[in-house]
N, C-alpha and C positions, 0 to 999 in steps of 0.2 A: 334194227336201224335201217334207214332208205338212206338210199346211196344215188346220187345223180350226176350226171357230169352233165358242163351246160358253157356259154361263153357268157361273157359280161367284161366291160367296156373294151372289146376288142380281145379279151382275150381267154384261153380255153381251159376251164378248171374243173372242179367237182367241190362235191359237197354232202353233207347231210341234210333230210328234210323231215321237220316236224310239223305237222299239221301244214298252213301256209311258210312258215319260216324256215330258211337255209342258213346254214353257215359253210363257208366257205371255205372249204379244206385244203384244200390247194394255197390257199394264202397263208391260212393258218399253222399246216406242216411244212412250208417251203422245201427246200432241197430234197428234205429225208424222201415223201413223197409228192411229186407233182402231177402226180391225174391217177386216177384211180385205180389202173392198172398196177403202179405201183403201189399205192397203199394195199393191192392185197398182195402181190408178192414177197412186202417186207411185214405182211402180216400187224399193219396199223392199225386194225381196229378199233383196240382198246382206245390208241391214242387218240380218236377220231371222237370216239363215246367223251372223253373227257371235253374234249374241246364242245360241246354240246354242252355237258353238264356245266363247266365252268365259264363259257364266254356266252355274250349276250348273241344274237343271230343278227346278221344284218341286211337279208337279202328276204324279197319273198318270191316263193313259184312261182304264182300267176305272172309272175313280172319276167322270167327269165326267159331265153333261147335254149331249150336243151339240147344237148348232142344226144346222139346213140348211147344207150347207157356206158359201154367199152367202146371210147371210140377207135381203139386200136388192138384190138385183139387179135394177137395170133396167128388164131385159126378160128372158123366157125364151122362147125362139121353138125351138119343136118342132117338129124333121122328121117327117111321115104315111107310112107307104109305100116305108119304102124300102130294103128289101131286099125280090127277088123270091120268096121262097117266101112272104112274108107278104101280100106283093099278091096271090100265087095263091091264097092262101088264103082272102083276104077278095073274092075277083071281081073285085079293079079291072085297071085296065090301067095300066102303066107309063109314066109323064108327064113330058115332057121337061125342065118346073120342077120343082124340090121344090113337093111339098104342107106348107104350113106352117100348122100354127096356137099358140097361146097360151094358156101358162100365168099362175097368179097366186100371190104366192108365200103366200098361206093356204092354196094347197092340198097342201101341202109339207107333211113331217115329218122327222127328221133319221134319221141310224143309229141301230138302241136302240128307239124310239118306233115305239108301236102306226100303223098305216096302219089308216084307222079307214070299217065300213062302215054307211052313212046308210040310216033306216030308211026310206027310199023306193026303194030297191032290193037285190035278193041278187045282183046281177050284177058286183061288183067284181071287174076281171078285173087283172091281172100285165098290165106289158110292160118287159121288160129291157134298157134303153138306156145310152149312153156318154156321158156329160156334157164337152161342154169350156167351160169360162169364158177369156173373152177379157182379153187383159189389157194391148192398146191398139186404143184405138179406130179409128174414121176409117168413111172413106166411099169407096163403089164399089173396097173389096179385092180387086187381083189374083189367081188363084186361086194363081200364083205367090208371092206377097206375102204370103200368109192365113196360112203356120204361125208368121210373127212376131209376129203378135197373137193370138198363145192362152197362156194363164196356166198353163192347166193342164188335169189332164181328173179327170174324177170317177165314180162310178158315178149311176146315176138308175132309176126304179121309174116310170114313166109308167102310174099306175093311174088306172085308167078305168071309170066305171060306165054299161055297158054303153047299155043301152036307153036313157039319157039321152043320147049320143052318136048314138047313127041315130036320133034320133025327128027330126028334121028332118037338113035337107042341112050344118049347121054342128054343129061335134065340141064348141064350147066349152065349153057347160053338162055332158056328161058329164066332162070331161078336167078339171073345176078345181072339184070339191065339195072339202070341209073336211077335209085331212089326209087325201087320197087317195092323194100324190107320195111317193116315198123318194128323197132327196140328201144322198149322203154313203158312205162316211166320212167321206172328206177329200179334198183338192184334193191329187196328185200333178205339182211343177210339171212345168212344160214341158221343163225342160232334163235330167230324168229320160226323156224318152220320145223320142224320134226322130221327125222326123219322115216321116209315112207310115209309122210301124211300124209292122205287123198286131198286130191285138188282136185277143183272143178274148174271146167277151162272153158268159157262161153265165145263167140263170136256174132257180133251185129251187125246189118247192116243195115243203116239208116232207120237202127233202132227194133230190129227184124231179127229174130235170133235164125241164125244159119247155121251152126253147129253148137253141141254141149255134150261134152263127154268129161270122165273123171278119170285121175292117172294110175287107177288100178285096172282101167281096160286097156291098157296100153299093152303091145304083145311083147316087147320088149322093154323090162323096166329101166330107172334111169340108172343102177347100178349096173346090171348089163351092157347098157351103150357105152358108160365109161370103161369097164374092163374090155369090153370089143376094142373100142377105141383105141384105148391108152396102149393094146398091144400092139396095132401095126405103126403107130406114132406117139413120141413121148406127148404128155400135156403137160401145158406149164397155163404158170397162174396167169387169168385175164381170157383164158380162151373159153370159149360160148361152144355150146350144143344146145342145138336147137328139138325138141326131142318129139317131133310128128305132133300131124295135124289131124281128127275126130274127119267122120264124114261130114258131107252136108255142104261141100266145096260145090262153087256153081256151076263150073266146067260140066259136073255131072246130073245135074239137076235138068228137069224136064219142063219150061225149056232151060235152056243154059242162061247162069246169073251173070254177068262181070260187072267191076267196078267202072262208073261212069264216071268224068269230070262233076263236081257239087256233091259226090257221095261221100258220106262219112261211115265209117267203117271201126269199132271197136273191138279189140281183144282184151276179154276177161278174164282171169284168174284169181278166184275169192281169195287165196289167201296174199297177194301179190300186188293186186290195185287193174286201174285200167289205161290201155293204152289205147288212144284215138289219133284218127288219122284223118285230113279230109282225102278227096282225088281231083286231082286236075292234071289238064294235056300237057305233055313237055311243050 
């Protein structure tokens, strides 16, 4: 099943989407769950699938405003580094923790919606990452135990302005300016994907493949990142890891690539769908 949250006539809900058609879950389950975060913490699923199979749809994509897939998550804890041509790329060396750091979710924009670049810098760079959102919580996850608490996976746009990132030894202040992120289309649950299944994760720009890499070259798998995780912090349902981005980021590229106002920039994930973004100046 796809999972989307999106607004419509003022106001902010989720839903299901097949093919062009939505239904509208949020109206349909009212109180029990009112936006997606709670449907997966009260573990709604089922109830969702039904409303699919038994009511007619009344809404279609092309027509909607999406939000962020979660537009209230948590936490969003991003893997650094972690596929090795990208380590090679940037000098580091390869560290036996995942490198984590934190996003906020204003720096976020949905599928559709401009990724927007701030006038104190022209170095908005692309990085094309795998989103999974968790969708039970707990504390200190087996890395055995990890693919039972994921909800789902999604595509993610980890844009980054650059020289705000290295100007000191902490990434935060570049990695979370205002409507940098791309999340979305939609949540593809869990029980669509297998788990440990190899994905391929592409990134375009203006239709130009700039990175492809699969999620068996990743140095740190995504059972690893959640047992990492879940032991310096509990995870609860709704919360997103963002799980690294493949080389081939422009920053590093000869000469250097960035997004420009009029570019359109996609992140692909065969088994997930595609998320598009255009760029234009704050």
């Amino acid at each position: 099943m796809k999972l989307i949250s999106f607004e419509h006539q003022g106001r902010a809900t989720y839903g299901a989407v097949v093919g062009n058609n939505v239904w509208d879950l949020g109206q349909a389950l009212g109180a029990q769950a009112p936006d997606l975060k709670s449907l997966i913490a009260n573990k709604l699923q089922a109830a969702a699938a039904q409303v699919v199979a038994s009511q007619p749809s009344t809404l279609k994509f092309d027509q909607l405003t999406l939000l962020p897939v979660v537009p209230n998550p948590g936490k969003i804890l991003c893997i650094g580094l972690n596929y090795g041509e990208h380590v090679r790329e940037t000098g580091k060396t390869i560290t036996e923790s995942p490198v984590i750091f934190m996003r906020l979710n204003e720096s976020q924009v949905a599928h559709g919606q401009d990724i927007v670049r701030p006038p104190e810098s022209n170095r908005l760079d692309y990085e094309g990452e795998i989103a999974i959102v968790i969708g039970k919580g707990g504390r200190r996850i087996s890395e055995a135990d990890s693919w039972d608490h994921i909800a789902g996976y999604s595509c993610y746009n980890d844009g980054s302005i650059r020289d705000w990132q290295v100007a000191t030894s902490q990434w935060g202040p570049g990695k979370n300016f205002w409507r940098t992120g791309g999340f979305g289309p939609w949540m593809v649950t869990s029980d669509e994907i297998a788990p440990n299944q190899n994905m391929t994760l592409t990134t375009r720009l203006n239709g130009q493949v700039m990175q492809q890499a699969t999620t068996d070259m990743m140095i740190h798998s995504i059972p690893r990142q959640i047992a990492y995780i879940s032991t310096f912090i509990p995870l609860e349902a709704g919360d997103v890891i963002v799980t690294g981005t493949p080389g081939g980021v422009g920053n590093k590229r000869t000469p250097p690539v960035f997004m420009q106002p009029g570019d359109v920039v996609e992140i692909e994930v065969d088994a997930v769908g595609i998320l598009r973004n255009g760029i234009r100046d704050e």
